[in-house]
C-alpha positions in Angstrom: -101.6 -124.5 7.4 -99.0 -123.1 5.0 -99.0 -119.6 4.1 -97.0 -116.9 1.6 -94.0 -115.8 2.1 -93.7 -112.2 3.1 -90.4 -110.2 1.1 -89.7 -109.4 4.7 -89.2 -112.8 5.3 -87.3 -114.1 2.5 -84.7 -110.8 2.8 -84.0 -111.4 6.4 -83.7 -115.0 5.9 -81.0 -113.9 3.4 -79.1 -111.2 5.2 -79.1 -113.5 8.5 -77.6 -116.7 6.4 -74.8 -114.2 4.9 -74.3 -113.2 8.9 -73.9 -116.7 9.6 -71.8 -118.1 6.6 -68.9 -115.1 7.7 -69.5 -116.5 11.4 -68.4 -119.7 10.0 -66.3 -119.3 8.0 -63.0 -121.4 7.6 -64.4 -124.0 10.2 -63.7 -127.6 9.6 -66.2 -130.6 11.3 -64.0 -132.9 13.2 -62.7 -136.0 13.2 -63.6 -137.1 16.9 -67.2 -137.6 15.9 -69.2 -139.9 13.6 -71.6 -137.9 11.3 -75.1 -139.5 10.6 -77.1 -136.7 8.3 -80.4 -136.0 6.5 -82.6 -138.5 8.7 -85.9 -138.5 8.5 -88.3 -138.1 11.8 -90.8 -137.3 10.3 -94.0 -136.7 7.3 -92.7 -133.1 6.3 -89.8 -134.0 3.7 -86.8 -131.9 4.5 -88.4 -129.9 7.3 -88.3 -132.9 9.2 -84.6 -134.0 8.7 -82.1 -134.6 11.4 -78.6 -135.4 12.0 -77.2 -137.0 14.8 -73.0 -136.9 15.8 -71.4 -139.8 18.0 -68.4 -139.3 19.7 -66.0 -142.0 17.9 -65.2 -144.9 20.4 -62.5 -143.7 21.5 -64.6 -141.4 23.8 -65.3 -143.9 26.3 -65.4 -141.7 29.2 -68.2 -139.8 27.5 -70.4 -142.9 28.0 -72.7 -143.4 31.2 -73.5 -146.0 33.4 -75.4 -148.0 30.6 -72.3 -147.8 28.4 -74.5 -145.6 26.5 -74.0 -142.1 24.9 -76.0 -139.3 27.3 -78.4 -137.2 24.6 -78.2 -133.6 23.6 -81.3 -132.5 21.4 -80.6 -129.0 20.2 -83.3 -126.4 18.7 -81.9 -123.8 16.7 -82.7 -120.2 17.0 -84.0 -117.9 14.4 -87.3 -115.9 15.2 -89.1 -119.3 14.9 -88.5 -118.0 11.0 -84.9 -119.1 10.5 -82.3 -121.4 10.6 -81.8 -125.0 9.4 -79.5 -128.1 11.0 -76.5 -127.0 8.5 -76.2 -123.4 9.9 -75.9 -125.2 13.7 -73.6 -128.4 12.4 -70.2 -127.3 13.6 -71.7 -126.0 17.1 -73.6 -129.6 17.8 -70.5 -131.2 16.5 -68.6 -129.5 19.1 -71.2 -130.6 21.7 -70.6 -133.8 20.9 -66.8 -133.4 21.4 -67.7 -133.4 25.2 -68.9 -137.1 25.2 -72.6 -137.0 23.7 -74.5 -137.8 20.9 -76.1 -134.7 19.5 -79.0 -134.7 17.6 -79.3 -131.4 15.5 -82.3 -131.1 13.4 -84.6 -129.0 11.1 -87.9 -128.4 11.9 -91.5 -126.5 11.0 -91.0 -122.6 9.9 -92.8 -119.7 10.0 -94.9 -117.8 7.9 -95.3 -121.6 5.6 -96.5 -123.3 9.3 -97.8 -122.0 12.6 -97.7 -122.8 16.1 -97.7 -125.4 17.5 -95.9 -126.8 14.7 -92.7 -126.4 15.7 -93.4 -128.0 19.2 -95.0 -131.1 17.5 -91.5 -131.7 15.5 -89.6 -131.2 18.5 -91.8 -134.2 20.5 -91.3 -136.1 17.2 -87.7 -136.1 17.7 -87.7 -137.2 20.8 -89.8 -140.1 19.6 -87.0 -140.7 17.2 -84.3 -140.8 19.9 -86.0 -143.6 21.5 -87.2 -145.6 18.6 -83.1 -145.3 17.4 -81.8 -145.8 20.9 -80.7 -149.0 19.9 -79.1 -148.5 16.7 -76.8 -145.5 17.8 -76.2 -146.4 21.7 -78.5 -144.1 23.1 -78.8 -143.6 26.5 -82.6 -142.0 26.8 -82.7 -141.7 30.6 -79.9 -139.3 29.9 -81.5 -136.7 27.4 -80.7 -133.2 27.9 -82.5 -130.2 25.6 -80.6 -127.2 24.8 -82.2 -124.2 22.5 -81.3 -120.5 22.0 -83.2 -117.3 21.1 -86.3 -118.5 19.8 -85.1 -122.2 20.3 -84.6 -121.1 24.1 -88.2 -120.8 24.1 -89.3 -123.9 22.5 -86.8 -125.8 25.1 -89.1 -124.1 27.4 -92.0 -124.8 26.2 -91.0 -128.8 25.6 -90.0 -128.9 29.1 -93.5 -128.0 30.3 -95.7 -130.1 28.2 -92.7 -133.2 29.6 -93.2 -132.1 33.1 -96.5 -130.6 33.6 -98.8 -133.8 32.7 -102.2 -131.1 32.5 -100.7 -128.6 30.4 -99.1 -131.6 28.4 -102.9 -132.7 27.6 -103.5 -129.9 25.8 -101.4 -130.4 23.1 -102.5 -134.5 23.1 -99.0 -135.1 21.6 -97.3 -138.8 21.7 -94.9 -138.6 24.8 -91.7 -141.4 24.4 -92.4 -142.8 28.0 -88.6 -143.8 28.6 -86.9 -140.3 27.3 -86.1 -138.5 30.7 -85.1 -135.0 30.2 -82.5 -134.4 32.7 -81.4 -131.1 32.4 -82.1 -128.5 29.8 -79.9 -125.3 28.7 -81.7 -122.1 28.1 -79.3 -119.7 25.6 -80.0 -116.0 25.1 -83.6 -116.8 25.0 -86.7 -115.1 25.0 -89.6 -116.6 27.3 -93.0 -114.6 27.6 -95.3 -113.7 24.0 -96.2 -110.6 26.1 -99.0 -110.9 23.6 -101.4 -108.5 26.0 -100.3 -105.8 24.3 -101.2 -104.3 21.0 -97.7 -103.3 20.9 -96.6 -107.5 20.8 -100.3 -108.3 18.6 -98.3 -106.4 15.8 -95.2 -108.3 16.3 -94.8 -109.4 12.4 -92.1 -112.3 13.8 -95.5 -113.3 16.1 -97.7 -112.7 13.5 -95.9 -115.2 11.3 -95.3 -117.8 13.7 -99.4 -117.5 15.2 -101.1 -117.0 11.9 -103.4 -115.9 14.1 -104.3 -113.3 17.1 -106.8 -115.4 18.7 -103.5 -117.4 19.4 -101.6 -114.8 22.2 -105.0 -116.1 24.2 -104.8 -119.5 23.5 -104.1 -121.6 27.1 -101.2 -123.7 25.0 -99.4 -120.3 24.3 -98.8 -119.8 28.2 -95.2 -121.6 29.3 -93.9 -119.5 32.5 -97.0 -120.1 34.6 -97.2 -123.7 33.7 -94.0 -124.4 35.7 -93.9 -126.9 38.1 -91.2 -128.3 40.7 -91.0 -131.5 38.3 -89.4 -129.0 35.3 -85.5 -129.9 34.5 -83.0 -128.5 36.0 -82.0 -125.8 34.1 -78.6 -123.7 33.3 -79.5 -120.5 31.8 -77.4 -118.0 30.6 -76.8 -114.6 28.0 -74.0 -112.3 27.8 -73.4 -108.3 28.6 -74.3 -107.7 24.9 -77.1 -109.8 24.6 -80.2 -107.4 23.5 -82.1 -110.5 25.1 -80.1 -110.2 28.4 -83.1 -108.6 30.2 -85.0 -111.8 30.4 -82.5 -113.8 31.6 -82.5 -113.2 35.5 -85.5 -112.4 35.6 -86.9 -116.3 34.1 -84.3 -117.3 36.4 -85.7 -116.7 39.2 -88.9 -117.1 38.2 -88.0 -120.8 37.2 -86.1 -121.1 40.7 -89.1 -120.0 42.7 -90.7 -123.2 41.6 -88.8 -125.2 43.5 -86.0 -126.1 40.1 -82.4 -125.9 40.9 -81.2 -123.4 38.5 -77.2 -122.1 37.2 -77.5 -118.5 35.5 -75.1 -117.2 34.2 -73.8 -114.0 31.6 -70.8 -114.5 29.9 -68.8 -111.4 28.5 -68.4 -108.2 29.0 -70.1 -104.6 28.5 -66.8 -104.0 26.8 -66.8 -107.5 24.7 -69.1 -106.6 21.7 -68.4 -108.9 20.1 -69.9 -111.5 23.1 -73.5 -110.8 22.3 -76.5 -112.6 21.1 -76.2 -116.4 20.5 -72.5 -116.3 21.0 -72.2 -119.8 22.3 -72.6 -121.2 18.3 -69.4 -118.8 17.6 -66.5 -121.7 17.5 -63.7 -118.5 17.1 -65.1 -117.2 20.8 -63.2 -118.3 23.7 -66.5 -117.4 26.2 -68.6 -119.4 23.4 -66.4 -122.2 24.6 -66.5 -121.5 28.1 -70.3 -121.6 28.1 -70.8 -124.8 26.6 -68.1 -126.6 28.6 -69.9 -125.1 31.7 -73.4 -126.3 30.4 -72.3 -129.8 29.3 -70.5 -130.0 32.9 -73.9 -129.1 34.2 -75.4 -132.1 32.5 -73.1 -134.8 33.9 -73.5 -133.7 37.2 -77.7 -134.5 36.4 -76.8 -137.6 34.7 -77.8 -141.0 36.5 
């Protein structure tokens, strides 16, 4: 169900795109990978548009056992509000840069769609990946997820509903029976709705993206508790400056006590301000780098 758009909405969407633009600014894409943009997965015009970058050939040693390219699907952050493929293009190009094929796509908005919209276009995605497997040397036993901020949680959440077959059901989504999540990275993420409060029910960023109170109580809404020993392997990390940093550990160990191997780490400083919230994305920071080369190591040693 589309809705209207709050001026809320449309003046954060503008200040945070200004934030981002002076983020990037005087990047260039590289050469090393091949560029394949403005795909279509799916029935919502440009809402469901993907790209996916493939290490140039020369990258053999990226390949795995299949002499395929492993998979990186990234969500984008944004308060499940923001944010588009463009704004995330030079961060899943540099992915790539590490020997796979990154797919880096748009998907379903609040306040115009709700929950579990968002969700349904990731799944979609995946379906993509291996109905294109073929066509761009795909390796789908060797998909990995990676999400930050509000795309943390909806790596989360995908996780579950791939690894949990019950609470899976209740979305009655169209699972790609050869993708295999491997490993999934978790970035400066929030992952609890903490919507038993009336504090959280006033949330305007979980207003949007609900539509609906009757939604905090909705089983579907419920991700932490639905985590079994079969979830990915998971490398989750923040940084010093992170307002996010307190869920961090704490999800963790959480995920951990289920019986999941688990990396956490927080990258920066107290001093390093400049290190804070979704800092991996940055392609001037030299921890931004350090993180991803750390996660994408963490991959490869899942790969089979």
């Amino acid at each position: 169900m589309m809705s209207t758009i709050p001026e809320r909405v449309i003046a954060m969407r503008k200040a945070w795109a200004q934030s981002d633009a002076k983020r990037d600014a005087g990047l260039t894409e590289p050469e090393t990978v091949e560029k394949y943009r403005d795909i279509s997965y799916g029935p919502y015009d440009t809402w469901n548009l993907l790209d996916i970058y493939v290490p140039k050939e020369t990258a053999e040693s990226g390949k795995t056992a299949a002499g395929r390219w492993p998979v990186i699907v990234s969500i984008h952050g944004g308060g499940f509000f923001y944010g588009d493929k463009e704004l995330y293009r030079f961060y899943c190009m540099h992915l790539a840069e590490f020997g796979f094929a990154v797919v880096n796509y748009n998907y379903r908005l609040a306040p115009e769609f709700h929950f579990p919209s968002p969700i349904e276009d990731a799944i979609a995605v995946l379906r993509w990946v291996s109905d294109n497997a073929d066509r761009y040397g795909l390796d789908t036993s060797n998909v990995f997820l990676v999400g930050d901020s509000a795309g943390a949680q909806l790596v989360s959440q995908v996780s579950c509903i791939l690894t949990n077959r019950e609470y899976g059901a209740l979305f009655g989504l169209a699972i790609p029976e050869n993708v295999r999540v491997r490993a999934i990275g978790l970035s400066c993420g929030t992952y609890r709705f903490n919507g038993d409060t009336e504090e959280a029910r006033r949330n305007p960023m979980l207003l949007d993206y609900f539509g609906d109170e009757k939604l905090y109580d909705d089983p579907r809404t419920e991700v932490l508790a639905n985590i079994t020993a079969d979830y990915p392997p998971t490398y989750i990390f923040s940084a010093y400056n992170d307002p996010l940093l307190i869920e961090c550990e704490p999800t963790a160990k959480l995920i951990e006590s289920r019986g999941v191997e688990v990396c956490c780490r927080i990258f920066g400083s107290p001093e390093a301000k400049e290190v804070g919230h979704v800092f991996q994305v940055n392609m001037y920071l030299e921890e931004g780098e350090k993180a991803n080369r750390e996660q994408t190591d963490f991959f490869r040693a899942h790969m089979v």
